[in-house]
SENUVO-267324 format. One record per residue (C-alpha): x, y, z; residue in one letter; residue number from 1. Coordinates in pm, 1 decimal. Last residue first. Layout:
BEGIN
@X:X Y:Y Z:Z guvex:a vose:NUM
...
***
This chain:
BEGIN
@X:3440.7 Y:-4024.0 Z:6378.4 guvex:x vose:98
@X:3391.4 Y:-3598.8 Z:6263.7 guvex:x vose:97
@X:3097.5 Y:-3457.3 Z:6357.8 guvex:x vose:96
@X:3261.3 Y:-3231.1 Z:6574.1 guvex:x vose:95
@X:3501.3 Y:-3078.4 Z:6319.4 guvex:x vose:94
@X:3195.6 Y:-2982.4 Z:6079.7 guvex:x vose:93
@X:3037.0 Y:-2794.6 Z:6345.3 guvex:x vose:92
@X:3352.4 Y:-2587.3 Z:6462.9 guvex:x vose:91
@X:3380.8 Y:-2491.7 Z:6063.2 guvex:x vose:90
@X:3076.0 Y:-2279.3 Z:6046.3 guvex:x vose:89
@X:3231.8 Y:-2028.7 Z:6285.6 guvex:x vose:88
@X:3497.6 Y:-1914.8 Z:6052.5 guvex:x vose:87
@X:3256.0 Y:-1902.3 Z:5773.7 guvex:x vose:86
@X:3035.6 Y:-1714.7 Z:5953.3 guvex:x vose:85
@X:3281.1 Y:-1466.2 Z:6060.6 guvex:x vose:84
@X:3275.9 Y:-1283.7 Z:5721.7 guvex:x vose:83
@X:3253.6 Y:-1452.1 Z:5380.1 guvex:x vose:82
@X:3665.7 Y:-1412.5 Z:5376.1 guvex:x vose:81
@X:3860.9 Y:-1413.6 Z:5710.8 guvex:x vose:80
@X:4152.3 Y:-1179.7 Z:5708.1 guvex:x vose:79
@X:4521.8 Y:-1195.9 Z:5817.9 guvex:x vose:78
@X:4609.8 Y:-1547.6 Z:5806.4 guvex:x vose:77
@X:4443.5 Y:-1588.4 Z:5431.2 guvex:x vose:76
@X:4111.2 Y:-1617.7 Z:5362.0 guvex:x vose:75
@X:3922.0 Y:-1603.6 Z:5038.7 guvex:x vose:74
@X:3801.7 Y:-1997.6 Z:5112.6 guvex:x vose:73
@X:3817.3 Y:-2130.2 Z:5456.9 guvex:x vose:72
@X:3984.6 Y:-2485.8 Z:5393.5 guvex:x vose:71
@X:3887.8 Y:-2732.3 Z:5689.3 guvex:x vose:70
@X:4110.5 Y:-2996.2 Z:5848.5 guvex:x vose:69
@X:3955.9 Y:-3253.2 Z:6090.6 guvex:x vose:68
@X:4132.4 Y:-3375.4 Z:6423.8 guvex:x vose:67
@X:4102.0 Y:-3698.3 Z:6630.1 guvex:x vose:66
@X:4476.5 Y:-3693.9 Z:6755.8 guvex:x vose:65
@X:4610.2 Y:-4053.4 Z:6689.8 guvex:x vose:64
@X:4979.1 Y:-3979.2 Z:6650.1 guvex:x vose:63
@X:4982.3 Y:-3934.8 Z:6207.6 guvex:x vose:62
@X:4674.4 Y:-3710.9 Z:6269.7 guvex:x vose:61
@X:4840.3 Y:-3426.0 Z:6526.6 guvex:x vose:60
@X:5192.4 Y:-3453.9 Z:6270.5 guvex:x vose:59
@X:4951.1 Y:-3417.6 Z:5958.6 guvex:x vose:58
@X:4777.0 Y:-3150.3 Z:6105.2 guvex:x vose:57
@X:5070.8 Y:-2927.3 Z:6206.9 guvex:x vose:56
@X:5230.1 Y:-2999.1 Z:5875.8 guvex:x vose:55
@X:4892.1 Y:-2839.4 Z:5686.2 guvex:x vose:54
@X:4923.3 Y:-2547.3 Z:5927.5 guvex:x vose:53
@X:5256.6 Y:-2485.1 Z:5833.4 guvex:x vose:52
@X:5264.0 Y:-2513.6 Z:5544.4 guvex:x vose:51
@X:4939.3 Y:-2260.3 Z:5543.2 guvex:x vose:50
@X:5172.0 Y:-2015.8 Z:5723.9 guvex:x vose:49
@X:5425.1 Y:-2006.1 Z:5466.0 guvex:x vose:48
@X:5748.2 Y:-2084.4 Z:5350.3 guvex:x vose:47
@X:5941.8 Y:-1995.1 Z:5045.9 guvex:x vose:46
@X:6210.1 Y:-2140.0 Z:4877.8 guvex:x vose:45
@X:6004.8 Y:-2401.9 Z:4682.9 guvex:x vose:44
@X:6229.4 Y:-2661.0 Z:4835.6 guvex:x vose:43
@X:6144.9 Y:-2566.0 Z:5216.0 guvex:x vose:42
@X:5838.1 Y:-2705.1 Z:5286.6 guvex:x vose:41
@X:5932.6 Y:-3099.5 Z:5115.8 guvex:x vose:40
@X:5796.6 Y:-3279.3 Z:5418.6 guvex:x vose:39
@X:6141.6 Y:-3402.3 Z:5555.4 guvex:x vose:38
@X:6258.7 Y:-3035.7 Z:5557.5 guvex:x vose:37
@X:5963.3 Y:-2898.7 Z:5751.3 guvex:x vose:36
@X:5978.1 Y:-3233.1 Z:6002.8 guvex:x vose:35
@X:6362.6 Y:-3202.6 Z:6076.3 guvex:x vose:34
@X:6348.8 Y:-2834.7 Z:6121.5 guvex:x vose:33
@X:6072.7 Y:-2841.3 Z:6358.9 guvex:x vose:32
@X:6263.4 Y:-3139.2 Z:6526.4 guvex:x vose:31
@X:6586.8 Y:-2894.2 Z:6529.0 guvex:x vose:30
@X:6582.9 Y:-2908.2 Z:6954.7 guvex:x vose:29
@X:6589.6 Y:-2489.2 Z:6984.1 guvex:x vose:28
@X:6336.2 Y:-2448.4 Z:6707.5 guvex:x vose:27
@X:6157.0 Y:-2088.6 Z:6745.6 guvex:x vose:26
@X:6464.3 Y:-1858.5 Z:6818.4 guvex:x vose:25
@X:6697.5 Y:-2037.9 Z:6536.7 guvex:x vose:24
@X:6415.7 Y:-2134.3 Z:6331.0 guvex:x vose:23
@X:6437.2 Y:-1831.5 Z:6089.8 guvex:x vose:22
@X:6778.1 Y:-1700.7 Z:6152.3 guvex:x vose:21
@X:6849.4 Y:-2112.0 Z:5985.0 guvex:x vose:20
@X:6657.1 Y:-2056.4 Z:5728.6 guvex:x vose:19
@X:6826.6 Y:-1709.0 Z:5633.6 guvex:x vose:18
@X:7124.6 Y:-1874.9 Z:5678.3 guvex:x vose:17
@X:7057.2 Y:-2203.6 Z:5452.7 guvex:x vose:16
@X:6952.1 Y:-1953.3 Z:5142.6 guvex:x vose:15
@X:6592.1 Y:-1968.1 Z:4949.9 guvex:x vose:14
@X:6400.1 Y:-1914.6 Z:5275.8 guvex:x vose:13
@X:6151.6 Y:-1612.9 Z:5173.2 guvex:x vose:12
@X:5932.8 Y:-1618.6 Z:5449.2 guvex:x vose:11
@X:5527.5 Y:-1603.1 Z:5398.6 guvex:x vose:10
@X:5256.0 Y:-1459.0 Z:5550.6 guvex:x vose:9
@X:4922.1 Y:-1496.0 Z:5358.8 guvex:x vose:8
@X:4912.6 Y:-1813.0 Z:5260.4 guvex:x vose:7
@X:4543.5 Y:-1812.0 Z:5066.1 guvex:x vose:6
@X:4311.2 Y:-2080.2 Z:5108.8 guvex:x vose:5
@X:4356.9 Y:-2015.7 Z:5515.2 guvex:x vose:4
@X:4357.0 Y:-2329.0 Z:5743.6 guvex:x vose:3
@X:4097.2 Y:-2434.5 Z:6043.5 guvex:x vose:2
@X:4201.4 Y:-2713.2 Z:6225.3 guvex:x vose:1
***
């Protein structure tokens, strides 16, 4: 998994409703809400992509997946710092991975 240094997008979730407009259309059974909540996303009253990301990868590793987490620096969600090479130099590192 590739994540951005920088967060990028982020939600202002300081309030219960504006949580719960969040997740409404994207968490139907709660267990997204359950997992973000149990992993400490929403107590800073923001939440961003890189949370995300970084729950994601915890959830894949925690069942077994083989995956491998790699920081692109002076990205964020929108751009790709360095240039695509950075981006591509990732997919290496992730297949060495045991």
């Amino acid at each position: 998994m590739l994540v951005s240094e920088d967060p990028g997008i982020e939600r202002k979730v300081a309030d219960q409703a504006t949580i719960d407009a969040f997740l409404a259309p994207r968490d139907p059974s709660g267990e997204l809400r359950r997992r973000l909540e149990a992993s400490g996303v929403f107590a800073d009253g923001i939440f961003d992509v890189v949370e995300l990301q970084q729950l994601l990868f915890s959830i894949l590793e925690a069942q077994g997946n083989p995956v491998s987490l790699d920081v692109m620096p002076d990205s964020s969600h929108e751009y790709i710092g360095g240039g695509w090479k950075v981006f591509l130099a990732a997919f290496p590192k992730a297949a060495q991975r045991d």
